[in-house]
FIRO-685934 format. One record per residue: residue in one letter; y, x, z of N, C-alpha, C, CB in turn. Coordinates in steps of 0.001 Angstrom, whole numbers, padded with zeros to 6 digits, always signed. Atoms other than C-alpha are relative to their C-alpha. Glycine has a CB too. Layout:
AYXZYXZYXZYXZ/...
//
This chain:
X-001169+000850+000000+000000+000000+000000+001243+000904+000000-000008-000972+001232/X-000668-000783+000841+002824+001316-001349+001527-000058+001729+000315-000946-002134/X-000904+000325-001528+006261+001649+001598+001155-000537-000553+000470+001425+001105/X-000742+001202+000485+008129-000247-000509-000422-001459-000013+000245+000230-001195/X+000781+001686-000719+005634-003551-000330+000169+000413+001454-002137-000449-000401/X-000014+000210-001775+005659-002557+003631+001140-000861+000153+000264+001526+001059/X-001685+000801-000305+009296-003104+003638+000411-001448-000234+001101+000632-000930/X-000328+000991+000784+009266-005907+001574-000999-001381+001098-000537+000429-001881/X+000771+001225-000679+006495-007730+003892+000582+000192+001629-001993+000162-000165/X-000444-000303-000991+008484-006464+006991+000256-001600+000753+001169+000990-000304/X-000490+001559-000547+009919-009691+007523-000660-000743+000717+000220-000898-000888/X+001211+001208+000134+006722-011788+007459-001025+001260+001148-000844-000477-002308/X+000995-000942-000950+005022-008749+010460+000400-001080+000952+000338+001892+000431/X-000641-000072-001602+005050-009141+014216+000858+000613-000332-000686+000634+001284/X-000861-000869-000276+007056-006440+013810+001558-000481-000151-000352+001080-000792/X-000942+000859+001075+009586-007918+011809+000235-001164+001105-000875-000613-001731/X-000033+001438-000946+009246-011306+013767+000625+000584+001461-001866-000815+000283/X-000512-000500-001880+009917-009103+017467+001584-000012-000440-000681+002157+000840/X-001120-000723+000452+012903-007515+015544+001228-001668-000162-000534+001095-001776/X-001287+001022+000436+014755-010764+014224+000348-001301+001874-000903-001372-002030/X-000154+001095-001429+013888-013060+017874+001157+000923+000546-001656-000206+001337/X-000853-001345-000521+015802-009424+019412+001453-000589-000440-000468+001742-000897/X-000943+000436+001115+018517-010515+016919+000629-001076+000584-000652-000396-001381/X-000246+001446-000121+018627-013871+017467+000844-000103+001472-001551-000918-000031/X-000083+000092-001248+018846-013505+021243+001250+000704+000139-001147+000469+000735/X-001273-000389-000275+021351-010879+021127+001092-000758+000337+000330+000555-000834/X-001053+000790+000516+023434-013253+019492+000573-001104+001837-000889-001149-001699/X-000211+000578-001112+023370-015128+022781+001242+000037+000904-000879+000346+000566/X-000561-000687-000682+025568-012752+024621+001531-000918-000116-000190+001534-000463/X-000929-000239+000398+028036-013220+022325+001063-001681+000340-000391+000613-001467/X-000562+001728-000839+027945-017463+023041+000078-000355+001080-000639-001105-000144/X+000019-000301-001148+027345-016652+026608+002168+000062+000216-001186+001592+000153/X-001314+000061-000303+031059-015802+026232+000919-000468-000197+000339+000531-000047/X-001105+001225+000476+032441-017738+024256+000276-001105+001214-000695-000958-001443/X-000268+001056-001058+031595-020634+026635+000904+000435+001273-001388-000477+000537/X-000331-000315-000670+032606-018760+029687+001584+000009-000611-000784+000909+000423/X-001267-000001+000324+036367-017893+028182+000402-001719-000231+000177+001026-001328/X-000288+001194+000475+036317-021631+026551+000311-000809+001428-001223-000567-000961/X+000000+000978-001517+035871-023239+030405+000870+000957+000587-001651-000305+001040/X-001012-000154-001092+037857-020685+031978+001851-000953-000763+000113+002230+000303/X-001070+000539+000472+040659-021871+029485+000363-001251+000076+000044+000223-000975/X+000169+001339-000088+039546-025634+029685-000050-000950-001784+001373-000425+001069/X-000323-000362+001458+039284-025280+025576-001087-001318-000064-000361+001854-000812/X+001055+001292+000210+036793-029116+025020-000364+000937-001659+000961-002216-000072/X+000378+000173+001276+036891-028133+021302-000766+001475-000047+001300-000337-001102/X+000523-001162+000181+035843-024354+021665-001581+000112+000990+001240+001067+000398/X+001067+000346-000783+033265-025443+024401-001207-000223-001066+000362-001290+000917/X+000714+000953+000911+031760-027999+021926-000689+000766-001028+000945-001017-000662/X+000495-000923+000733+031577-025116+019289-001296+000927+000352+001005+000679-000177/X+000503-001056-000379+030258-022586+021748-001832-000643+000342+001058+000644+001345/X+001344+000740-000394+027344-025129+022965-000862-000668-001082+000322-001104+000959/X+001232+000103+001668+025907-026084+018973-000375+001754-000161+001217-000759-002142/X+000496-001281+000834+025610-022155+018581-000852+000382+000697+000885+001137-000324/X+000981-000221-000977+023951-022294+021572-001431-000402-000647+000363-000840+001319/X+001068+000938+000234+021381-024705+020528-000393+000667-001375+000448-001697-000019/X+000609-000657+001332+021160-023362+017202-000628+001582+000257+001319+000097-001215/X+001037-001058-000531+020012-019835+018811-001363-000326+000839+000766+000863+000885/X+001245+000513-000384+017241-021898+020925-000855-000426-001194+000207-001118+000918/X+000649+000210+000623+016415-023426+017784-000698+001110-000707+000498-000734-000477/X+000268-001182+000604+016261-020351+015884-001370+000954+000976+001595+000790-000077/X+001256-000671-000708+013985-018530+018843-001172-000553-000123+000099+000107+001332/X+000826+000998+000216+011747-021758+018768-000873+000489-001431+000896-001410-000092/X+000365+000308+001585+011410-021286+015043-000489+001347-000097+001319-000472-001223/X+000718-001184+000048+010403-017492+015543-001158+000337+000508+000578+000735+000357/X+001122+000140-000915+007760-018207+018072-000455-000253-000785-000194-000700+001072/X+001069+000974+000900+006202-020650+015917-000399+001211-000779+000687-001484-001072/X+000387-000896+000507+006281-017674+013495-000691+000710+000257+000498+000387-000226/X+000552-000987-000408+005065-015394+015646-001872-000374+000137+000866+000362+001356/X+001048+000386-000556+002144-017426+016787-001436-000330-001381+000597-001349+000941/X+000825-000143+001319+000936-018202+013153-000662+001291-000926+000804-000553-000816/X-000022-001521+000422+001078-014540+012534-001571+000476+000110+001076+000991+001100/X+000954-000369-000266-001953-014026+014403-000400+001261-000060-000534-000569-000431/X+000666-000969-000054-004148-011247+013611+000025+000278-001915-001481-000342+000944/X-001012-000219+001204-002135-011539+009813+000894+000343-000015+000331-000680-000588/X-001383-000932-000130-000017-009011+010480+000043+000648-001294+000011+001226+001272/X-000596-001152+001710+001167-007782+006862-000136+001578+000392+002247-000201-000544/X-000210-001802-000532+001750-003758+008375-001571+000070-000098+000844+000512+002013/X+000706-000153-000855-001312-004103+009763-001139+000378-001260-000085-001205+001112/X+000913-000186+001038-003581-004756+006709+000120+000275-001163-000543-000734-000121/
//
């Protein structure tokens, strides 16, 4: 297998899959603060924002699990 198909099936690994949840989660931090600044300010509309990006990073982790879990012992790297 060539390390250009690796790369290319990177995505579709565990590996790949650890790497983007990592990602995803980071992203958290970043709405972690938003909210916090938005309530210290009393901001409804920046709140409102900060709490869909929220949900859309749960969804997004959700949606990597699932990935992960289908992955199984079909790890692309692997074979």
């Amino acid at each position: 297998m060539s390390a250009l198909s690796k790369a290319k099936g990177f995505k579709k690994s565990k590996s790949g899959t650890y790497l983007s949840m990592a990602t995803t989660a980071f992203g958290a931090v970043g709405v972690a603060k938003q909210i916090k600044k938005a309530r210290a300010e009393q901001d409804t509309l920046r709140l409102i924002d900060a709490t869909v990006s929220a949900v859309a990073i749960v969804t997004g982790l959700a949606i990597l699990y699932r990935e992960l879990r289908r992955l199984g012992d079909d790890d692309v790297l692997l074979g």
